[in-house]
C-alpha positions in Angstrom: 25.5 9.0 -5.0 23.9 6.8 -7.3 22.1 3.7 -5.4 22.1 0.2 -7.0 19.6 -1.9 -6.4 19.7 -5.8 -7.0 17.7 -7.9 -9.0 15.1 -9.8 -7.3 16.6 -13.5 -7.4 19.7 -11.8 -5.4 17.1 -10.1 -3.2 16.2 -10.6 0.4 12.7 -8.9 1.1 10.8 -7.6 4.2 6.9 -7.6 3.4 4.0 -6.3 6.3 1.0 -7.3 5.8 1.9 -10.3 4.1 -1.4 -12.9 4.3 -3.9 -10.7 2.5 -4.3 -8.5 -0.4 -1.3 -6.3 -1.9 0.7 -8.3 0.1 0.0 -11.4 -0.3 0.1 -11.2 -4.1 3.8 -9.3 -3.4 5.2 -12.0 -1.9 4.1 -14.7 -4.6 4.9 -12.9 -7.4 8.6 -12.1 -5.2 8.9 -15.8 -4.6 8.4 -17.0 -8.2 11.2 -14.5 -9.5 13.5 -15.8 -6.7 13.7 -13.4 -3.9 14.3 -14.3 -0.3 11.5 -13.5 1.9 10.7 -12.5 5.6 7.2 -12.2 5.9 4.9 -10.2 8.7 1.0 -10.2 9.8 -0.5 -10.8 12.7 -1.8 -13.9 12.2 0.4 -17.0 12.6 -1.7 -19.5 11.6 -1.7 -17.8 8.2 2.0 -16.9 7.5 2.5 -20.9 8.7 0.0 -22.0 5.6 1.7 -19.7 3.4 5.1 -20.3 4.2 4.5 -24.2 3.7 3.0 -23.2 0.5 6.5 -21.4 -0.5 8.8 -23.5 0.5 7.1 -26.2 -1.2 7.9 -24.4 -4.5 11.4 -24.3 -3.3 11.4 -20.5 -1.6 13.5 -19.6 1.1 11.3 -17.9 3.7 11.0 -16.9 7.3 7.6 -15.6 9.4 7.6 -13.3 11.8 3.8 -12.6 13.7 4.3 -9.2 14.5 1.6 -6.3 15.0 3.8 -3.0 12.8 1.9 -0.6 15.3 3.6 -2.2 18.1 7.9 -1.2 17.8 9.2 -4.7 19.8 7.3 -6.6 17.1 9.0 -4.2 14.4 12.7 -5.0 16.0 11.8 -8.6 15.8 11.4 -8.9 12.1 14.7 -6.8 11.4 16.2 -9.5 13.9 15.0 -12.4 12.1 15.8 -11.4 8.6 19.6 -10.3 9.6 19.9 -13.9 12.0 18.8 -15.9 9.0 19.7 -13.9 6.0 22.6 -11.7 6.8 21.0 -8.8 5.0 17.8 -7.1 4.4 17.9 -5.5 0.5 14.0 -4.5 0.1 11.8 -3.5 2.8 7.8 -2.8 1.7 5.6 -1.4 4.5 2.4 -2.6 3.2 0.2 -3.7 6.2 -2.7 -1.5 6.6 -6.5 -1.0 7.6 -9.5 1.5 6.9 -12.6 2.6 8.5 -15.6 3.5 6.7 -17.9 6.2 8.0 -18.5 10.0 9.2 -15.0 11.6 11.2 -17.5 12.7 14.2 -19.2 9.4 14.5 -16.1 7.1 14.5 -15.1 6.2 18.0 -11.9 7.5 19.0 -10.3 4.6 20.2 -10.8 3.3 16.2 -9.2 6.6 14.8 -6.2 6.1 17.2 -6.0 2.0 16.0 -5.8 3.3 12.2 -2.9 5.3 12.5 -1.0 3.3 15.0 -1.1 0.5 12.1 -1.1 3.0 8.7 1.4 5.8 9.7 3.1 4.4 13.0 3.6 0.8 11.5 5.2 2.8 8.4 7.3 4.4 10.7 8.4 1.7 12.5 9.0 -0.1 9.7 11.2 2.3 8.2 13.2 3.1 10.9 14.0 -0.7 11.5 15.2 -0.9 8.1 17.1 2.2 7.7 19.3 0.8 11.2 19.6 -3.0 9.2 20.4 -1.7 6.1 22.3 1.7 5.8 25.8 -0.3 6.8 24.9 -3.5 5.5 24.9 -2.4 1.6 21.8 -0.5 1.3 18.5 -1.1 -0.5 15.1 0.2 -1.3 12.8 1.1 1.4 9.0 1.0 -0.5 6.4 2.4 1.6 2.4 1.7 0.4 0.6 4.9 0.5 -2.7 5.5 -1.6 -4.2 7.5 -4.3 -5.5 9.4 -1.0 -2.1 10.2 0.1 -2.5 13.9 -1.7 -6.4 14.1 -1.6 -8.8 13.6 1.0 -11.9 11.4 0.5 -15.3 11.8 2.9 -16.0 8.6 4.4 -12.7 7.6 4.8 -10.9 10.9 6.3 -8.7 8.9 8.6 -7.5 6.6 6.5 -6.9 9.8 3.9 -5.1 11.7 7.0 -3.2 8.8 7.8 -2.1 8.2 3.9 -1.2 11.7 3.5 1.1 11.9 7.1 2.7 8.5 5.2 3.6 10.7 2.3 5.0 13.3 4.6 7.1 10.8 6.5 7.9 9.3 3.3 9.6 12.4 1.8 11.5 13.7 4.8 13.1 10.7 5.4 13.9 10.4 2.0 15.6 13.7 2.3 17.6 12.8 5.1 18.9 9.5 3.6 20.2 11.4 0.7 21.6 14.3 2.5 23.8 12.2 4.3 24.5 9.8 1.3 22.7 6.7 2.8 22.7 3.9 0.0 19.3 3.7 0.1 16.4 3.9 -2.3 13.1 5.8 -0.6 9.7 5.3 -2.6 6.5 6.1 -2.2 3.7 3.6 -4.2 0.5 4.7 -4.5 -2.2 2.3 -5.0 -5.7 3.2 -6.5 -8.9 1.6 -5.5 -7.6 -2.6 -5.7 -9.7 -5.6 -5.8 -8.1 -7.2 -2.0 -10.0 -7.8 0.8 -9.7 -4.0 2.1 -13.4 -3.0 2.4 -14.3 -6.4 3.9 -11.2 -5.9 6.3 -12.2 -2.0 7.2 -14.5 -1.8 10.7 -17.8 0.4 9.0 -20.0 2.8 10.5 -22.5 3.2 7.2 -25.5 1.4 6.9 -24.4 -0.5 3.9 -21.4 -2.4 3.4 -18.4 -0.5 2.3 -17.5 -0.7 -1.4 -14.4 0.9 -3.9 -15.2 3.6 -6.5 -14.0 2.9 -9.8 -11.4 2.5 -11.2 -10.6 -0.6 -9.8 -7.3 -2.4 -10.7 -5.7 -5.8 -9.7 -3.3 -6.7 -6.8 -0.6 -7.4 -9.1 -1.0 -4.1 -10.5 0.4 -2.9 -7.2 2.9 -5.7 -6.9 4.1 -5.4 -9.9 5.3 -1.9 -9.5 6.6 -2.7 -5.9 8.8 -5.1 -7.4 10.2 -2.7 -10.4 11.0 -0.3 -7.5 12.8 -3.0 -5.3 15.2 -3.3 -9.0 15.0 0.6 -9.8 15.6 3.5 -7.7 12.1 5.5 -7.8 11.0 8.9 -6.1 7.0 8.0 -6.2 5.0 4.7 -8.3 1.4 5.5 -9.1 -0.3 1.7 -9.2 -3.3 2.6 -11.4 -3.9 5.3 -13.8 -6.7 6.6 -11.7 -4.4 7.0 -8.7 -2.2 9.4 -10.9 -5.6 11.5 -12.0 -6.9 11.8 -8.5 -3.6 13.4 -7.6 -3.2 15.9 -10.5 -6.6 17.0 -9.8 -5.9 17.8 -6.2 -3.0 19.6 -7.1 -4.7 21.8 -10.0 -8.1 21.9 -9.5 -8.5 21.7 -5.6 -12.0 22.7 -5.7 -13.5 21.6 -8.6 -11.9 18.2 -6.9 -14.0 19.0 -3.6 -17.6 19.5 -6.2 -16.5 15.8 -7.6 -16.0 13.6 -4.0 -19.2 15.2 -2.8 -20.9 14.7 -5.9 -19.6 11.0 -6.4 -18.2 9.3 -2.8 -20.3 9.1 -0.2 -22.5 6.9 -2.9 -19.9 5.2 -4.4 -18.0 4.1 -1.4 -21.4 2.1 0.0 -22.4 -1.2 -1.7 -26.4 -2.2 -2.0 -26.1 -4.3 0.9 -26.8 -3.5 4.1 -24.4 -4.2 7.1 -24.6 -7.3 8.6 -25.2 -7.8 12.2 -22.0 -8.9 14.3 -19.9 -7.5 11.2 -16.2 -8.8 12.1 -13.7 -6.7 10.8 -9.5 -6.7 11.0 -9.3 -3.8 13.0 -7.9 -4.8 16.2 -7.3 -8.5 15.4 -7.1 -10.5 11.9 -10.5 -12.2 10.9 -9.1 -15.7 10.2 -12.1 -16.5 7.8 -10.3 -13.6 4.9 -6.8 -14.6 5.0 -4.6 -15.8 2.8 -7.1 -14.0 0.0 -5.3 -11.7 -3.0 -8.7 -10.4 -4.3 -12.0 -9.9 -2.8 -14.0 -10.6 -5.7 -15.5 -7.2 -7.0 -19.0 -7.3 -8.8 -17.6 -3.7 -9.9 -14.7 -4.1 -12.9 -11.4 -4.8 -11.9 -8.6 -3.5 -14.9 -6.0 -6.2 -15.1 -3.4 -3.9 -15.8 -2.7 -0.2 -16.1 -1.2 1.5 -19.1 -0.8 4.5 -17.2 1.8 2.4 -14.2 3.6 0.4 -16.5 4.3 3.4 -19.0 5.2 5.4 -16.4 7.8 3.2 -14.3 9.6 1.7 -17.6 9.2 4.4 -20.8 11.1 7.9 -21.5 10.1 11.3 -19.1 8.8 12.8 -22.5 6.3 9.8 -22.5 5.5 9.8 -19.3 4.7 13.4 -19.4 2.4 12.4 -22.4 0.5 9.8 -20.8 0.2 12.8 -17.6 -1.4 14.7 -19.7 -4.2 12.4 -20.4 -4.6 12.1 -17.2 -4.9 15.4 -16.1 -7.6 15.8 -19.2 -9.2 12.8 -17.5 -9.7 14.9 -14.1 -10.5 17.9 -15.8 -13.3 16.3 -17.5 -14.7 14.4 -14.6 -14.4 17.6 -12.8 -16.0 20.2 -14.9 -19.2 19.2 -14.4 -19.4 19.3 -10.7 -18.0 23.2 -10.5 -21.3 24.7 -10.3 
């Protein structure tokens, strides 16, 4: 059955991880096109500040402080949005965390915290809104994966593992909605490297403090095509052109792909600083001194925009596939060189 999807100033709109980063910048850009919002994070104080901030621009918002690992909290944000709204129409799992450094020298008790927030908050997220919205008119349920939801990176393999049991989640649940002929829209949006506060947020075992390899895009790269996806029914969104190349290389070239991260990420993923002593992170707890901040401030380039995401989620398939192409040229050259 064809799903239909409303426009965002008829829209009310579940956001995790609301105070920082992706979605942060979300829920602003959300707000100014009109949407009604429930927003999530752990930190109180923070969705306080920004809720004032929205409803003094005239937005209709509620807060919920809820940890997505945890499924009570979950419950509680389906059960505020339906008590105040009457509906939930868009649902974006978004909140998640990273840590930097070798598998075998990661505590365990931090490998188990990443995916009870990445792949468990995801599910619980999910679930919540599949049981709030499949009789209540349907929506889109838009889940935040990564370009590392179909190719491993050293140096981050939990997060990587974690990204790619998203995807997995992602598409069997998207299966089952349609087998049964649920009104609702599954996507998967897969962000490349983004300027947000995600290194300084991620606990790090390296020596120097964690950086992004390039390409690096904008937040509202991102947002922007979570927002077209809350309007438009869409299978997968690729925020960043580099996001899209990483995958096609994984799927074609899987080894030449394997010559390139070991030739290129275990230095580009560490800064020229070293770690500071008493590094606070947002592991286990938010770090009040980084909220409510969309970008972290790269010295490294940031791209504005991507030609690659906003060809690909508005033009024709035959100019998708076009712009594909140069992509999978892109990977194909950055690749070549490593197959030794």
């Amino acid at each position: 059955m064809a799903i239909r999807l409303r426009k965002l100033h008829d829209q009310v709109m579940v956001i995790t991880g609301a105070t920082s980063g992706i979605g942060l910048t979300t829920a602003r850009m959300a707000a100014a096109r009109g949407a009604r919002l429930v927003l999530a994070a752990r930190s109180k104080d923070a969705l306080d500040e920004l809720a004032s901030e929205l409803r003094s621009k005239g937005v209709m918002v509620e807060t919920v402080a809820a940890d997505v690992g945890d499924i009570a909290d979950v419950e509680k944000i389906g059960e505020k949005a339906i008590a105040r709204f009457g509906r939930i129409d868009t649902w974006v799992n978004n909140a998640g965390i990273s840590v930097f450094g070798r598998l075998e020298e990661v505590k365990p008790e931090d490998h188990h915290r990443l995916f009870q927030t990445n792949f468990w908050g995801t599910v619980n997220g999910s679930l919540e809104a599949v049981r709030r919205m499949k009789h209540r008119g349907g929506g889109a349920i838009i889940n935040v994966g990564s370009e590392v939801s179909e190719r491993a990176i050293p140096m981050q393999g939990m997060y990587a593992a974690s990204k790619h049991a998203v995807k997995g989640f992602t598409d069997a649940l998207r299966m089952e909605l349609e087998k049964e002929g649920a009104p609702l829209a599954v996507t998967l949006v897969r962000p490349a490297a983004i300027d947000t506060m995600f290194a300084v947020h991620a606990r790090n075992y390296m020596e120097k403090e964690p950086a992004l390899p390039p390409p690096i895009y904008a937040p509202e790269v991102v947002a922007d095509a979570i927002l077209y996806c809350a309007e438009h029914p869409k299978r997968d969104a690729y925020a960043g052109g580099g996001s899209k190349m990483i995958a096609t290389g994984a799927k074609l070239m899987p080894r030449l792909m394997d010559h390139f991260m070991n030739a290129t990420m275990f230095r580009q993923q560490k800064s020229d600083l070293p770690t500071a002593p008493n590094r606070r992170d947002a592991l286990y707890k938010p770090d009040p001194s980084t909220e409510l901040r969309q970008r972290e401030g790269m010295a490294r380039t940031v791209h504005e925009r991507s030609v690659y995401t906003s060809t690909s989620l508005r033009a024709s398939p035959l100019t998708t596939a076009l712009v594909g192409g140069g992509a999978l040229l892109a990977a194909f050259s950055l690749s070549r060189r490593f197959a030794r």
